[in-house]
FIMAR-273045 format. One record per residue (C-alpha): residue in one letter; x, y, z. Coordinates in steps of 0.5 Angstrom, whole numbers, plus 500, padded with zeros to 3 digits. Example, Ala and Ser with C-alpha at 12.3 -4.5 7.8 and 13.67 -1.06 7.14 Angstrom:
% FIMAR-273045
A525491516
S527498514
//
This chain:
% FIMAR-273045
X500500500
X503506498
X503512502
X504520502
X510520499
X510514494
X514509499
X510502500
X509501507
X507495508
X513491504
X517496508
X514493515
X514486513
X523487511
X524490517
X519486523
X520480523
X518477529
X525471530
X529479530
X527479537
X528472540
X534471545
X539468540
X540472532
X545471527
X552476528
X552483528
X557484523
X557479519
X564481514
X570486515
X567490510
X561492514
X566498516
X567506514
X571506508
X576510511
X579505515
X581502509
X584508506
X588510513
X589503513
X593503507
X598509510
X598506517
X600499515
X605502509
X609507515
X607506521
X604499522
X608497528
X606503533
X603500539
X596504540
X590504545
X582505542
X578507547
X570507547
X566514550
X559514551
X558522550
X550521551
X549523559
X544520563
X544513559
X547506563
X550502557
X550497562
X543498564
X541496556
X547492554
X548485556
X555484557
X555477555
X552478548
X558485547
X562479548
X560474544
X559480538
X566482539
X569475540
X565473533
X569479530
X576477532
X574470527
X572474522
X577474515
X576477508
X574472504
X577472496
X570477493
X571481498
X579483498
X577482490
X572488491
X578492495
X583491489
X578493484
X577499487
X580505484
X579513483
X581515476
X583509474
X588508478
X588502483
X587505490
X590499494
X596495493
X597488494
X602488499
X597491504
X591487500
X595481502
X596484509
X588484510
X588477508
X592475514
X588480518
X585478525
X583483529
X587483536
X583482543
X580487546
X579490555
X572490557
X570491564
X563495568
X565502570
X559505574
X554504569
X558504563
X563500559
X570501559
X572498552
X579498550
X582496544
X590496544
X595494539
X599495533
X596501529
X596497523
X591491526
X587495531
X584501527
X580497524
X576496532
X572503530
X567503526
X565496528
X565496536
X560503535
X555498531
X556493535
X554497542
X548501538
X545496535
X545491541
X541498545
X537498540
X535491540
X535491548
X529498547
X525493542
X526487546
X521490551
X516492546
X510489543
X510487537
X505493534
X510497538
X515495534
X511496527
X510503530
X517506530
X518502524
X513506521
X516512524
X523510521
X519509513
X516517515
X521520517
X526517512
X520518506
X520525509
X527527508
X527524501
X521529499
X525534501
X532532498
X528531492
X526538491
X533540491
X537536487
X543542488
X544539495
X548532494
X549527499
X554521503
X551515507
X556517513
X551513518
X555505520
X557509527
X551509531
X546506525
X539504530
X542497526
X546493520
X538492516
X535498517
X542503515
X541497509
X534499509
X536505508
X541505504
X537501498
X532506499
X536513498
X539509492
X533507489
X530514489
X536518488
X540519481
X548518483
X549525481
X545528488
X546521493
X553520490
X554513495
X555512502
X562510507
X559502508
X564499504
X560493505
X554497503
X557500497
X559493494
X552490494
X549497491
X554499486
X555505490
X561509491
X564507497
X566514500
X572517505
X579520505
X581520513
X580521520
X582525526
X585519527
X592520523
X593526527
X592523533
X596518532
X602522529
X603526535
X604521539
X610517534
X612526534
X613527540
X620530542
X618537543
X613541542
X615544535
X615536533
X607536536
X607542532
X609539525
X606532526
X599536523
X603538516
X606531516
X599528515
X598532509
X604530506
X604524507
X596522505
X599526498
X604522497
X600515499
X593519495
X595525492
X589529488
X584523487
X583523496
X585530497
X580532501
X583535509
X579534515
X581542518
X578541526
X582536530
X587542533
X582548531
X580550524
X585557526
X591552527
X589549520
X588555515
X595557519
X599552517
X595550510
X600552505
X598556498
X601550494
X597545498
X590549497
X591550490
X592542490
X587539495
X581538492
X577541498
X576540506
X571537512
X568540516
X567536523
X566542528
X564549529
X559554527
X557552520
X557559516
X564561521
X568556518
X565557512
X567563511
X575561514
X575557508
X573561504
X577567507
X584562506
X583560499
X582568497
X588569501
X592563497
X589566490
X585561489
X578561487
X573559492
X568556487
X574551484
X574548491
X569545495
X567543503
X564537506
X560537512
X560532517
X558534523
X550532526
X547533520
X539533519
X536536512
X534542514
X541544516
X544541511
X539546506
X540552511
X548551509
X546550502
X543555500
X548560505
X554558501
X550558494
X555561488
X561562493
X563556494
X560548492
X558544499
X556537499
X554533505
X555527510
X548525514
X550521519
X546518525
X540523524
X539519516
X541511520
X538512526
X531517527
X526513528
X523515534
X529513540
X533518543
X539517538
X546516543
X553519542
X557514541
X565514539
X572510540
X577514538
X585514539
X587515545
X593513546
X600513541
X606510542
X605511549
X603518549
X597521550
X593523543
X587529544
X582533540
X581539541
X575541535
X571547533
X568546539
X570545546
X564539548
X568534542
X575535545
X577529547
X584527552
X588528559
X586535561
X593536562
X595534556
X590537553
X591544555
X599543553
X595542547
X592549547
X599552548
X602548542
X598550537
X595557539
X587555540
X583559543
X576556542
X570558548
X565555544
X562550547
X556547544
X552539547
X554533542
X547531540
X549525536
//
């Protein structure tokens, strides 16, 4: 039955309640290693090629106050979703489907790191209860234990999810389904009057579960051409849908870095260009898109030289007030003699529809804006979204932190953290509460 926006409800609901999905026992989570943002893969090749055997420590943060993973999340089936991880491997289609991933034409992943991957077992992990929550920890060589992140954020999702539903009748459950389809056939009539406003599946993090970012994903793909839903960053889904896996690199690198630099506070310093010299001769033009926030936006277009404004192909944007770090874009590529419009800014930052059409119609003819909806396109159906993360936190027995366009992302030992500010000369007050 078709409703309002041309969506067909019932084959909607049947897809997505069956009855057996809430029984005690149900197939993994993750069922390939594939099932991670793209950006794994692309850090991954740089990390495995220079710095594979750095030890380093991934730590899971609940940044949603008031919500007792505990509570929710059995720590049995946590273990079991993680253990069934370790015993993943990549099978021959999937590193088949690395291989002939390409930009241009050029093959993105050599054999050396496809054949790494093929040997590739995730090392274990810490997990204890601390007031409520968990304490997850992911320690080990960088090369192996990066590709932790966007798993275990699935993983602890989908299981409070899951946990929610559990305790729902079964109409109950039909009922956040059907806000779901709504919500999502909302956002596509929407985004359907204005095919100027181009967009990213960035929602594998906190997905509400693996078959509903499934879900969605066959949706947006089926009822948007290419040129305006240009893929998504679940390597695994973009296999299965022909889509564009999409992703450059993370606040990861820059953490990481700072902790293999750490000599001097100059050294810290310098960690930042090395990444940006190091992703250009790993990628060069075809991934060059820099994420500007993990010290301040100020501190990146500082630094950011003229020649690498006129090569990189464009920046993220992760933090900050929307139309200020636009304008510093914009400001700094005037500054370097380079037109604004030949250039463009990818914004990742919490985004729902209307804010991303807000910034669209900001920006228009200054300079090109595209979009990375995340938990608000993989996870509004009703239940309160959580803000869920695992970043690096740890570096060659150093410290790392982020500090952001916004003091509420900041992340690390507040001592450390405020060596940081000094280093790299952040003055950034604004605080603002992370919703997803």
């Amino acid at each position: 039955m078709p409703n309002d926006f041309g969506l067909d409800l019932d084959s909607g609901l049947s897809f997505l309640t069956d009855r057996r999905n809430y029984q005690e026992k149900r197939p993994p989570i993750i069922r390939s290693l594939l099932d991670v943002d793209f950006y794994k893969f692309t850090m991954g090749q740089l990390i495995y090629h220079q710095y594979a055997d750095v030890p380093v420590t991934f730590e899971f943060i609940n940044r949603t106050k008031g919500v007792r993973l505990a509570d929710s999340v059995d720590e049995n089936y946590l273990r079991e979703e993680l253990d069934h991880v370790r015993d993943l491997r990549f099978n021959k289609t999937e590193l088949h489907y690395l291989r002939g991933t390409d930009e241009y034409s050029k093959r993105m992943f050599d054999e050396r790191y496809l054949k790494f991957l093929e040997q590739l077992q995730l090392p274990p992990y810490r997990l204890e209860k601390v007031d409520g929550n968990y304490k997850l920890e992911f320690p080990g060589r960088w090369s192996e234990a990066t590709y932790w992140e966007t798993i275990a954020l699935a993983i602890i999702s989908e299981l409070h999810y899951r946990s929610f539903m559990k305790r729902l009748s079964d109409f109950q459950r039909d009922a956040v389904y059907a806000t779901g389809i709504s919500r999502l056939a909302k956002k596509i009539e929407i985004l359907k009057t204005r095919p100027d406003v181009t967009f990213i599946d960035f929602g594998t993090r906190r997905r509400f579960s693996r078959d509903w970012q499934d879900y969605v994903v066959r949706v947006l793909a089926s009822e948007f051409p290419k040129e305006q839903f240009r893929g998504t960053s679940n390597t695994y889904l973009a296999m299965k849908y022909w889509l564009l896996p999409m992703g450059t690199y993370a606040h990861e690198l820059e953490m990481g870095l700072s902790g293999i630099m750490h000599g001097s506070d100059d050294e810290i310093r310098a960690s930042h260009s090395k990444v940006l010299q190091d992703w250009w001769e790993e990628y060069g033009r075809p991934l060059s898109v820099a994420l500007i926030d993990t010290y301040g936006s100020d501190f990146f277009f500082r630094t950011m030289t003229p020649q690498q404004a006129r090569k990189w192909k464009g920046l993220r944007v992760d933090s900050g007030d929307d139309s200020e770090v636009g304008e510093k874009a914009i400001a700094f590529y005037k500054r370097c003699d380079v037109d604004p419009r030949k250039k463009f800014l990818i914004y990742s930052d919490g985004l729902d529809v209307e804010r991303m059409l807000k910034i669209a119609d900001y920006f228009a003819g200054r300079i090109p804006v595209t979009f990375g909806p995340g938990t608000n396109m993989t996870n509004d159906l009703g239940p309160p979204p959580l803000s869920l993360i695992v970043k690096l936190m740890k570096s060659n027995g150093h410290d790392a932190v982020k500090l952001s366009d916004n003091l509420a992302k900041a992340l690390g030992n507040p001592k450390v953290v405020e060596r940081f500010k000094r280093i790299f000369g952040y003055t950034v007050s604004a605080y603002k509460e992370v919703r997803y």
